[in-house]
C-alpha positions as CSV (number, residue, x, y, z in Angstrom):
1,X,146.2,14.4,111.7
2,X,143.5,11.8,110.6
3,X,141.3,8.7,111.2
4,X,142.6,5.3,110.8
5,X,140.5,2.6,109.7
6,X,140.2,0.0,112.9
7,X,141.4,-3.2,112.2
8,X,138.7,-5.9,113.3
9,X,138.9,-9.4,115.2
10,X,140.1,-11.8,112.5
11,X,143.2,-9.2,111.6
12,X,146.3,-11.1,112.1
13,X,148.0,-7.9,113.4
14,X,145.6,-7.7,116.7
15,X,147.1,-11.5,117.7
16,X,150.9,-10.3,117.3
17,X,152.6,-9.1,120.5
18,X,153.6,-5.9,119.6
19,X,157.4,-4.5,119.3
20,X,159.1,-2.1,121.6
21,X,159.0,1.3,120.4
22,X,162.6,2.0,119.8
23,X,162.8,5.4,119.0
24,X,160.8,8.4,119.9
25,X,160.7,10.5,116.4
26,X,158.4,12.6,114.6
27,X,156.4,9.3,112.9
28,X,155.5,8.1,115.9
29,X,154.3,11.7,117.4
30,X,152.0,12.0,114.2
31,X,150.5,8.4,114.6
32,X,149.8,9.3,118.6
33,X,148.1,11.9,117.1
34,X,146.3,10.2,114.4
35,X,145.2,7.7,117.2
36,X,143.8,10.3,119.9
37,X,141.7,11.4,116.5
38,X,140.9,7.8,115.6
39,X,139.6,7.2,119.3
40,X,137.5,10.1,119.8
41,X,135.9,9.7,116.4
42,X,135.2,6.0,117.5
43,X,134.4,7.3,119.9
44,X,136.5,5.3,122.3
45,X,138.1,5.4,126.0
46,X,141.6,3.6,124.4
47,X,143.1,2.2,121.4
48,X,146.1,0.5,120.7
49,X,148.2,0.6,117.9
50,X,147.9,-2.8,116.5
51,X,144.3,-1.4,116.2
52,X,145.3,0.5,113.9
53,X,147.8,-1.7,112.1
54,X,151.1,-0.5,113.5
55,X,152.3,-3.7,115.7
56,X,153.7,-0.9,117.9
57,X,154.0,-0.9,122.2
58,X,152.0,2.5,122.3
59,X,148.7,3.1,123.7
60,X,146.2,6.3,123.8
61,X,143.5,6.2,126.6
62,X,141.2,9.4,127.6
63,X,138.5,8.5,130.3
64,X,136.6,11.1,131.9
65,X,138.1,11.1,135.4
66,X,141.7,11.1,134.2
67,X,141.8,12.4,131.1
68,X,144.3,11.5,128.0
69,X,147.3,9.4,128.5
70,X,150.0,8.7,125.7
71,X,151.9,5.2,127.1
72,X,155.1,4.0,125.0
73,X,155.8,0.3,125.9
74,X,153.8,0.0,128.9
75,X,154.0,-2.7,131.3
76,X,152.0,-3.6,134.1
77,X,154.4,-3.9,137.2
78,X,151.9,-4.5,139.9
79,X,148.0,-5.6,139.9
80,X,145.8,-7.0,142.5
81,X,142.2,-7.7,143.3
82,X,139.5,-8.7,140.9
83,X,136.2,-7.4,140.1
84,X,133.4,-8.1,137.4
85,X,133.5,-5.6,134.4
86,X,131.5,-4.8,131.5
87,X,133.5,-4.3,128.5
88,X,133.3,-3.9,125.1
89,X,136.0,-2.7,122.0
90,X,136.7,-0.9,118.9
91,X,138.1,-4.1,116.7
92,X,135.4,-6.3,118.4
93,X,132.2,-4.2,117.6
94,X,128.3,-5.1,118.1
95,X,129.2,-6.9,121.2
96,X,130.4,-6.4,124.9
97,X,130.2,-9.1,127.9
98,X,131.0,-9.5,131.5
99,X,134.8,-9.9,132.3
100,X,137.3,-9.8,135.3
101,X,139.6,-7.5,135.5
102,X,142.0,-6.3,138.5
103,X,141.1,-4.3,140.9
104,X,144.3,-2.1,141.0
105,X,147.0,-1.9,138.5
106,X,150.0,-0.2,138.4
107,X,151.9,1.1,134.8
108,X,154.9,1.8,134.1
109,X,155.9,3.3,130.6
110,X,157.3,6.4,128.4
111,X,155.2,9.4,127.9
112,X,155.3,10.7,124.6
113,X,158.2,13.2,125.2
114,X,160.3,9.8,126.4
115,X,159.7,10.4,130.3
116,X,159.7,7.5,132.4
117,X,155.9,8.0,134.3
118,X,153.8,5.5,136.3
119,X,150.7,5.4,136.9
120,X,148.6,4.1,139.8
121,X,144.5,3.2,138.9
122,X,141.6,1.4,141.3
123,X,138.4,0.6,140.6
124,X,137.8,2.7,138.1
125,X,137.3,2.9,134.0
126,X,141.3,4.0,133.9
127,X,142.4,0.8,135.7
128,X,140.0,-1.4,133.3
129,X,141.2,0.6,130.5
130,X,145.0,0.0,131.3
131,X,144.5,-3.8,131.5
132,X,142.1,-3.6,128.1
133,X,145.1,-1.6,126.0
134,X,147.7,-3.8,127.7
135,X,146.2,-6.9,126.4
136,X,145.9,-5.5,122.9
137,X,149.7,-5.0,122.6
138,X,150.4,-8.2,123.6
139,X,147.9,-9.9,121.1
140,X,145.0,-10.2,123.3
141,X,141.6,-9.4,123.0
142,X,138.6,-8.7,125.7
143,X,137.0,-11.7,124.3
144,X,139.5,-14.3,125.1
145,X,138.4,-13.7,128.9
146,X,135.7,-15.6,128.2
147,X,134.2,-19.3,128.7
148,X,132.4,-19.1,125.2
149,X,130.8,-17.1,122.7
150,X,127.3,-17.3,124.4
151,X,128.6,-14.7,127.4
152,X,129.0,-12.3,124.2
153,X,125.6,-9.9,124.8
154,X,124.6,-7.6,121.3
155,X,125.2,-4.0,121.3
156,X,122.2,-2.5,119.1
157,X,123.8,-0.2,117.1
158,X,122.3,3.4,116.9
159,X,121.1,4.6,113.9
160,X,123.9,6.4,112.2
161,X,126.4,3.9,113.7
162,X,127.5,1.7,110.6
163,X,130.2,-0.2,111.9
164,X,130.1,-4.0,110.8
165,X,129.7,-6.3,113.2
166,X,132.5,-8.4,113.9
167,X,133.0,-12.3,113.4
168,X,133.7,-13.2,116.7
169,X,134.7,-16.9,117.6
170,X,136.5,-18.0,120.6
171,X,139.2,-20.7,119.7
């Protein structure tokens, strides 16, 4: 197992839609598990492969409340509502900003044994999360939710955090 370097905005491979996972085999099992390592060493709620630079459908998230999910080609069969979110990623860092996102959403997708599993989220960090990964693997980043560039607010980094900050233009 090991950390992956995080690909920043301005990588081509975070604007591709990802491809279907095709086979479940033991290359993929060992980047799942490079990416649960990559994401706590972030540290991170989710990353998505293309994060990573594998233009893959899979998806890691670990929140709090529900703890870690592996998600193979998820889709998002259902969502409703909207609500006002404060977000923020890995391959965007220095900033966050003010977003909508649904209010519920429902997932379907493959664990990482190859079960079919669904998961159900409202109001809550997994629901945002689910919508945030989803987005990656289909090209899209938190930022182009928003009007302009100005709605970006500065993270101040802490000290030991040396993460660059990313170029971030909304085109």
């Amino acid at each position: 197992m090991g950390i992956l370097p995080i690909r920043i905005a301005g990588d081509p491979v975070l604007r591709e839609k990802a491809k279907k996972v095709r086979k479940i085999d033991a290359s993929l099992q060992k980047l799942i598990d490079d990416m649960i390592d990559t994401m706590h060493a972030a540290p991170g709620v989710g990353l998505a492969a293309p994060q990573v630079g594998q233009s893959l459908r899979v998806v890691v998230i670990d929140t709090p409340d529900d703890g870690l999910k592996v998600l193979i080609n998820p889709e998002i069969v259902k969502a409703s509502g909207e609500r006002r979110v404060m977000e923020g990623c890995l391959s965007v860092p220095g900033y966050q900003a003010e977003i909508t996102r649904s209010r519920q959403v429902t997932v379907k997708a493959l664990d990482r044994d190859g079960k079919q599993v669904r998961l159900k989220a409202a109001d809550n960090l997994l629901a945002q999360a689910l919508e945030h990964e989803i987005d990656h693997i289909n090209g899209v980043l938190y930022i182009d939710h928003l009007q302009s560039a100005d709605e970006l607010i500065p993270i101040r980094p802490s000290v030991d955090d040396e993460a660059p900050e990313a170029e971030v233009s909304l085109a």
